[in-house]
C-alpha positions in Angstrom: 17.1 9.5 -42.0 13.3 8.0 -42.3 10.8 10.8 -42.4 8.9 10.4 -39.7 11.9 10.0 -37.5 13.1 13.7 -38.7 9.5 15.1 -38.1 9.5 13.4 -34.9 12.9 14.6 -33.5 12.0 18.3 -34.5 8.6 17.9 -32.3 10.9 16.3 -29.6 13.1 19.5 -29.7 10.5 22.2 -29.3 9.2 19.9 -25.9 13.0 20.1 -24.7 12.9 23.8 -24.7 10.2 24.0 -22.6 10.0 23.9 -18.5 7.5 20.7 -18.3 9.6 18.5 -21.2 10.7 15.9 -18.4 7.1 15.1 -17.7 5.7 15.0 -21.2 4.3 12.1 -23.3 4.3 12.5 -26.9 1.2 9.6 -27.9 1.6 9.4 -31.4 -1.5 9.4 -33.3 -1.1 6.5 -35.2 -4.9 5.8 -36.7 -5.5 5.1 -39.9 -1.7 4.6 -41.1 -0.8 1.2 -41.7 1.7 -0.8 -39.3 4.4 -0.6 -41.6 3.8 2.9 -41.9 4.3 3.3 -38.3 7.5 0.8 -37.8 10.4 3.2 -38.2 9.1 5.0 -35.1 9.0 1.7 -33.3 11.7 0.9 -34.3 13.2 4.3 -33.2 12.3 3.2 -29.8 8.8 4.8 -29.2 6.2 3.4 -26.8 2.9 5.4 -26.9 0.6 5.6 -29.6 -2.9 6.5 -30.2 -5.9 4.9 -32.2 -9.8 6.0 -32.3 -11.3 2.4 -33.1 -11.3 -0.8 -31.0 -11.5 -2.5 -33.7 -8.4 -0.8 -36.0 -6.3 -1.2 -32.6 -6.9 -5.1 -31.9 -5.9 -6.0 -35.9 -2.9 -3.6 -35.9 -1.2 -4.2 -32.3 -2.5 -7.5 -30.7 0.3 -9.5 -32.2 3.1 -7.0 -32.0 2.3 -6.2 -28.7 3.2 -9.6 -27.9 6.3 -9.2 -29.0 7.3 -5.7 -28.3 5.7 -6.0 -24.5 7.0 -2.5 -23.6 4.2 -0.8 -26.2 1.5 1.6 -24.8 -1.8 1.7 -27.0 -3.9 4.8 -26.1 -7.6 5.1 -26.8 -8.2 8.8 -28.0 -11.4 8.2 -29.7 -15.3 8.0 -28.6 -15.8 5.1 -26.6 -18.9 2.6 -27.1 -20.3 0.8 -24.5 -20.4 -2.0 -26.5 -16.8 -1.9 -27.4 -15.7 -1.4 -24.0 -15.0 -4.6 -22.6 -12.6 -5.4 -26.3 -10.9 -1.8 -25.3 -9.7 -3.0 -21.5 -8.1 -6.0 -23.5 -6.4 -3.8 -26.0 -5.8 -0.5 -24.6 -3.2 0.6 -21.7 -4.4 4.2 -21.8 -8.2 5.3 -22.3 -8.6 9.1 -22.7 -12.8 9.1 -23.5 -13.9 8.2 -20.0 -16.9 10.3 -20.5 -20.0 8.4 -19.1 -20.9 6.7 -15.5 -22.5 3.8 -18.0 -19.2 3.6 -19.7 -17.5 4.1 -16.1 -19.7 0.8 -14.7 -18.8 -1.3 -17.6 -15.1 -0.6 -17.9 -14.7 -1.0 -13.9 -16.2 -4.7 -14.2 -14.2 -5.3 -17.4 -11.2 -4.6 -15.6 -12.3 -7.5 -12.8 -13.5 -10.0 -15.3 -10.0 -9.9 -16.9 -7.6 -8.9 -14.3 -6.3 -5.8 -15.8 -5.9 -2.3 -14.8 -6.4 0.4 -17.2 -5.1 4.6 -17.0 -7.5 6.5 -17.8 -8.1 9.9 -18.7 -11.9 11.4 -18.4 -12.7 13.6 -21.3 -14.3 17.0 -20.1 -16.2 18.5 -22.9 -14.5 21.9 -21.8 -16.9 24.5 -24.3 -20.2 22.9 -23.6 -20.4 22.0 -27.0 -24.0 20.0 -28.1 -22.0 17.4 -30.7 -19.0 16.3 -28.4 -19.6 14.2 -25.8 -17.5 14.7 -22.2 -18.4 15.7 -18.5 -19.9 19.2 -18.3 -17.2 21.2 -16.4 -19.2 21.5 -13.3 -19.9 17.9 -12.9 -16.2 16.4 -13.3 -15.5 16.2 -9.4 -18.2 14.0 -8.5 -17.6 12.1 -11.9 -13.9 11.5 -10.7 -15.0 10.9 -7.0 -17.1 8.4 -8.4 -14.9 6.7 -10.9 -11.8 6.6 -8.6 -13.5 5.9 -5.1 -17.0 3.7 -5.8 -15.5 2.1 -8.8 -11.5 1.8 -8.1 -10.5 3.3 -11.5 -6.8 4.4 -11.8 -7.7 8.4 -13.4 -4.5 9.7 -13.9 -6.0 13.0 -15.0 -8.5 15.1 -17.4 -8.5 15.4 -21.2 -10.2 17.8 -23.9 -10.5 18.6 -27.4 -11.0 22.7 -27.1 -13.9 24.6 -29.1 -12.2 24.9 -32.9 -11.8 28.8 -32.6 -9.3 31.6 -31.5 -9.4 30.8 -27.4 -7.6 27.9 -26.9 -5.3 28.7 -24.4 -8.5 30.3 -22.2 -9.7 26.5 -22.8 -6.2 25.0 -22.1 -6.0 27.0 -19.1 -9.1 26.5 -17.4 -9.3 22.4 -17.9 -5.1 22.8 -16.5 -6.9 24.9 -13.0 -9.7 22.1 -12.7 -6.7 19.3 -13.0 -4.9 21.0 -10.6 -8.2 21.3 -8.4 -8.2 17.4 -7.9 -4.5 17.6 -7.3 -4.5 14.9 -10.8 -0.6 15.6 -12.2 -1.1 14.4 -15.6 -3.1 16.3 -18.2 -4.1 15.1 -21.6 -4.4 18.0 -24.4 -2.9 19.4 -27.2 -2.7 18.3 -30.6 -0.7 18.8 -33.8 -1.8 22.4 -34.1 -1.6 23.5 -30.8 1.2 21.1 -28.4 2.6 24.3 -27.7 0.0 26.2 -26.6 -0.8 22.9 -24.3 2.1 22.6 -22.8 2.2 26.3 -21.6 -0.3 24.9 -19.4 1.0 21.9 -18.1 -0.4 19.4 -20.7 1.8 16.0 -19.7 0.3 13.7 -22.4 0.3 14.8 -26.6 -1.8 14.1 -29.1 0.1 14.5 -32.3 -0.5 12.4 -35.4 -0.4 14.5 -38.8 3.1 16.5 -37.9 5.2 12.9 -37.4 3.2 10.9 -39.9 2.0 13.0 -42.3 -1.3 14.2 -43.6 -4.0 11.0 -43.6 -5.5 10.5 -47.3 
């Protein structure tokens, strides 16, 4: 057996042991490896994976998405303004809704084109200066705005959590403010820490180095 398919069947296994496995996404983190590096996993019959760049995404799925129209291509990376309009055409999935700019652009994208987009909006969760996200505080007016001035389909929160020893207290307050807005899908947890995630309701998985290896 390929690999990637063994690596991904283990990570599959450790979900199915847990209470929330039947509502869980694993979104495959699929930047920087090549197509064909990805295949057997397609092939294998999986649907969502994850890029950071517009640009990487629309030369690596445009035309297989044509073919294989069942394919979900998250957004997990920063968003640019500028870029935005390219991401509504590529993307099914955007998890860094993190500005009302971006919010305004991405709503009239969506017109312009006809398409409707799910979209996560990234909380920056430890008030950290370098990432970008909604401060904590301000995330139900952000998803009040987003969902009832702009018609935005905001199927939950998402975070990347401080890099130290607290995760789970980070993982469990972004789970209570999902749960505040009634949202049922939650986007959080990574290669390192799925586990930890899904202790507290995380629906959607970021994992890319633990199925594909480590990137070079």
């Amino acid at each position: 057996m390929n690999i990637i398919i063994e690596r991904f069947n283990k990570i599959k296994l450790n979900i199915s042991k847990t209470e929330n496995a039947d509502n869980t996404k694993i979104v495959a983190v699929s930047k920087t490896f090549s197509l064909s590096h990805v295949m057997p996993l397609i092939d294998h019959g999986h649907l969502h994976f994850g890029e950071n760049k517009v640009q990487e995404a629309d030369t690596k799925w445009t035309l297989i998405k044509k073919e294989k129209k069942s394919l979900q291509i998250h957004l997990i990376g920063k968003l640019q303004s500028n870029k935005a309009k390219k991401a509504v055409e590529i993307f099914d999935y955007i998890h860094s809704l993190d500005s009302q700019k971006l919010a305004d652009i991405l709503s009239k994208s969506e017109k312009e084109i006809n398409k409707s987009v799910n979209y996560f909006i990234q909380v920056n969760i430890g008030n950290e200066k370098q990432k970008s996200g909604i401060p904590y505080n301000e995330v139900d007016a952000f998803y009040n705005y987003c969902t009832k001035e702009k018609n935005m389909k905001v199927l939950g929160l998402m975070a990347i959590p401080p890099n130290d020893n607290n995760k789970d207290k980070y993982f469990k307050s972004l789970s209570e403010l999902n749960s505040s807005l009634a949202l049922k899908d939650l986007s959080m947890g990574m290669s390192s820490d799925y586990m930890n995630a899904l202790e507290h309701k995380a629906t959607f998985l970021r994992i890319g180095s633990l199925i594909f290896g480590e990137r070079s």
